[in-house]
C-alpha positions as CSV (number, residue, x, y, z in Angstrom):
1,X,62.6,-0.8,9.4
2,X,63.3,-2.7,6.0
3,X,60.7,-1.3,3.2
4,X,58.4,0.9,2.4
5,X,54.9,2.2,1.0
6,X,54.8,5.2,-1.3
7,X,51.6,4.7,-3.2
8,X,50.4,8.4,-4.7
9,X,47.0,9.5,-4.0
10,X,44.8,10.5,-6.0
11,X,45.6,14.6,-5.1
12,X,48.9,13.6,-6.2
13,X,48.0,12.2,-9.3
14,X,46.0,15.1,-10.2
15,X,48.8,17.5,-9.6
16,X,51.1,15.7,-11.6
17,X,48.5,15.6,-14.6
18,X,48.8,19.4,-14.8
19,X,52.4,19.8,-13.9
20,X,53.3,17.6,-16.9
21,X,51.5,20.1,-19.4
22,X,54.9,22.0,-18.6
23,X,57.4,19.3,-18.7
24,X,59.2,20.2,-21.6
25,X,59.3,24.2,-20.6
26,X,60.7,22.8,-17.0
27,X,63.1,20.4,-18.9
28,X,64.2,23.4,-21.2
29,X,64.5,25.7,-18.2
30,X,67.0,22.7,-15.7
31,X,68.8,22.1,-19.0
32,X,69.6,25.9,-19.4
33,X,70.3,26.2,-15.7
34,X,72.6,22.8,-16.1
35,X,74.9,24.8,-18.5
36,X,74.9,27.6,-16.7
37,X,76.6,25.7,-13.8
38,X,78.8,24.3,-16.1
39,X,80.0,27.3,-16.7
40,X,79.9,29.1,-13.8
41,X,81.9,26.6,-11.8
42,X,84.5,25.4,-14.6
43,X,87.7,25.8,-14.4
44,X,87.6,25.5,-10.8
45,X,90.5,22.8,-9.6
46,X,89.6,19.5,-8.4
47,X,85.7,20.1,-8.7
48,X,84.1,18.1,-11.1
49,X,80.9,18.6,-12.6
50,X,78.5,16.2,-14.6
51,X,78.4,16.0,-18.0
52,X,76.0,14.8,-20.6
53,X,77.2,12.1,-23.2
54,X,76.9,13.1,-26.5
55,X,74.1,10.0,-27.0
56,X,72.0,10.8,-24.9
57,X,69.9,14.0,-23.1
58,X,69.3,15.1,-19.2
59,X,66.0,16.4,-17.6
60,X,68.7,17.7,-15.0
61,X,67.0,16.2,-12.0
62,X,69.8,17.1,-9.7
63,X,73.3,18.7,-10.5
64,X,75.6,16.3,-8.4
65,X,79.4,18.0,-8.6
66,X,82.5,16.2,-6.8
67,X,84.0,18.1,-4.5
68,X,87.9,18.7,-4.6
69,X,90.0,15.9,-2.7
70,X,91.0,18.2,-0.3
71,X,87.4,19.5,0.7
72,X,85.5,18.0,3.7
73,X,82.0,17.6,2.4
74,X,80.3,18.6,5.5
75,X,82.2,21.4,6.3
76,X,81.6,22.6,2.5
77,X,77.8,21.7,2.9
78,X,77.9,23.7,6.4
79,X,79.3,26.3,4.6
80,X,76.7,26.4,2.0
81,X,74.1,26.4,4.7
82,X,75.5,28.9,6.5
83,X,75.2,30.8,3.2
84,X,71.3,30.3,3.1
85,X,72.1,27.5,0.6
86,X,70.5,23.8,0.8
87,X,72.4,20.9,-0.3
88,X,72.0,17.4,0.2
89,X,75.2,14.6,-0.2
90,X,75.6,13.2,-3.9
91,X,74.1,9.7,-3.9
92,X,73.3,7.4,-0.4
93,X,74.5,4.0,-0.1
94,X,72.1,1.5,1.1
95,X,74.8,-1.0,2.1
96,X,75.7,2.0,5.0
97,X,72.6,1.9,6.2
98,X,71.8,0.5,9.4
99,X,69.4,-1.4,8.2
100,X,71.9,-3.5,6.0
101,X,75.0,-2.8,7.7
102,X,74.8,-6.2,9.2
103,X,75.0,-7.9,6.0
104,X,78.2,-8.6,4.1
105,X,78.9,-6.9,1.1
106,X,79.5,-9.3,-1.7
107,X,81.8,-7.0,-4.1
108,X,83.2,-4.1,-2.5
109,X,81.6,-0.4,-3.4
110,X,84.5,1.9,-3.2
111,X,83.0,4.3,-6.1
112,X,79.3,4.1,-4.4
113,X,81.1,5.1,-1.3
114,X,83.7,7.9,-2.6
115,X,80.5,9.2,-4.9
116,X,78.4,9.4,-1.0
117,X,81.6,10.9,0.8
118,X,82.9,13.6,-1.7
119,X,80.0,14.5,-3.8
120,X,77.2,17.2,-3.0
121,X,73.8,18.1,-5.1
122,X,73.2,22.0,-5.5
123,X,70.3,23.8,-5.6
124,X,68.6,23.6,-9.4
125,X,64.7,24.1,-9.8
126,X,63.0,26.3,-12.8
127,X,62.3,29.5,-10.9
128,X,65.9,29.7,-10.1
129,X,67.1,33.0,-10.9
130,X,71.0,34.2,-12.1
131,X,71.3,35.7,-9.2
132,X,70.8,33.0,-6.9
133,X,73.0,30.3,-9.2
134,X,75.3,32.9,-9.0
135,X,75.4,33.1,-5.4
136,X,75.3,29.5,-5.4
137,X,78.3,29.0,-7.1
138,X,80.4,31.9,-6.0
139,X,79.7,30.4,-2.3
140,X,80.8,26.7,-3.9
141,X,84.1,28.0,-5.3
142,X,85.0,30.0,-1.8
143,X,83.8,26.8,0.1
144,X,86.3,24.5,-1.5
145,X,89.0,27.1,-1.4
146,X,88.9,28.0,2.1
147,X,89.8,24.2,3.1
């Protein structure tokens, strides 16, 4: 079904009125824990990771890395889960779902749809500890090599 309602309630709201007493200690924190990745996972061949323009500055709402050309992205994302590791795929592409999939694209969208096929989103939230980013990365790194 085409559209949808997401109207907060007022609970919601409420929540989000406190949480945002701590933005800028959870922005500081997913920033810290963005260049941690970076380093952890670079020099790694073929796997790209994000990087932040010199203009301009992340909250680090997701960590989006492309995967190596010769990685399957569900078998890597398998592999993470197998691993006790959640990931989701990079971006989604609206003109793949059903619900448009009838229309005909006017430009084509090869980037959207190489971003949706090759690209994966790790695991990055405040209480993340070195331990676990290390895991995650360590298991990212053996994924992509195995293939």
């Amino acid at each position: 079904m085409l559209g949808y309602n997401y109207r907060m309630t007022d609970i919601q709201a409420a929540v989000g009125r406190e949480q945002l007493k701590r933005l800028d200690e959870v922005v500081a924190r997913r920033r810290a824990l963005a260049h941690r990745y970076g380093e952890l996972l670079a020099n790694n061949v073929g796997l790209a990771t994000p990087s932040e323009p010199v203009y301009a500055r992340s909250n680090w709402q997701s960590y989006c890395v492309r995967l190596p050309a010769h990685c399957d992205q569900r078998t890597v994302m398998q592999t993470m889960l197998d691993a006790g590791i959640a990931t989701r795929r990079g971006i989604m592409c609206s003109h793949r779902e059903a619900v448009y999939a009838h229309r005909p694209l006017r430009v084509p969208l090869c980037h959207s749809e190489e971003a949706q096929d090759q690209c994966i989103i790790l695991p990055l939230y405040p209480q993340m500890t070195p331990v676990e980013q290390e895991h995650v990365a360590a298991t990212l790194k053996k994924a992509c090599a195995v293939q």
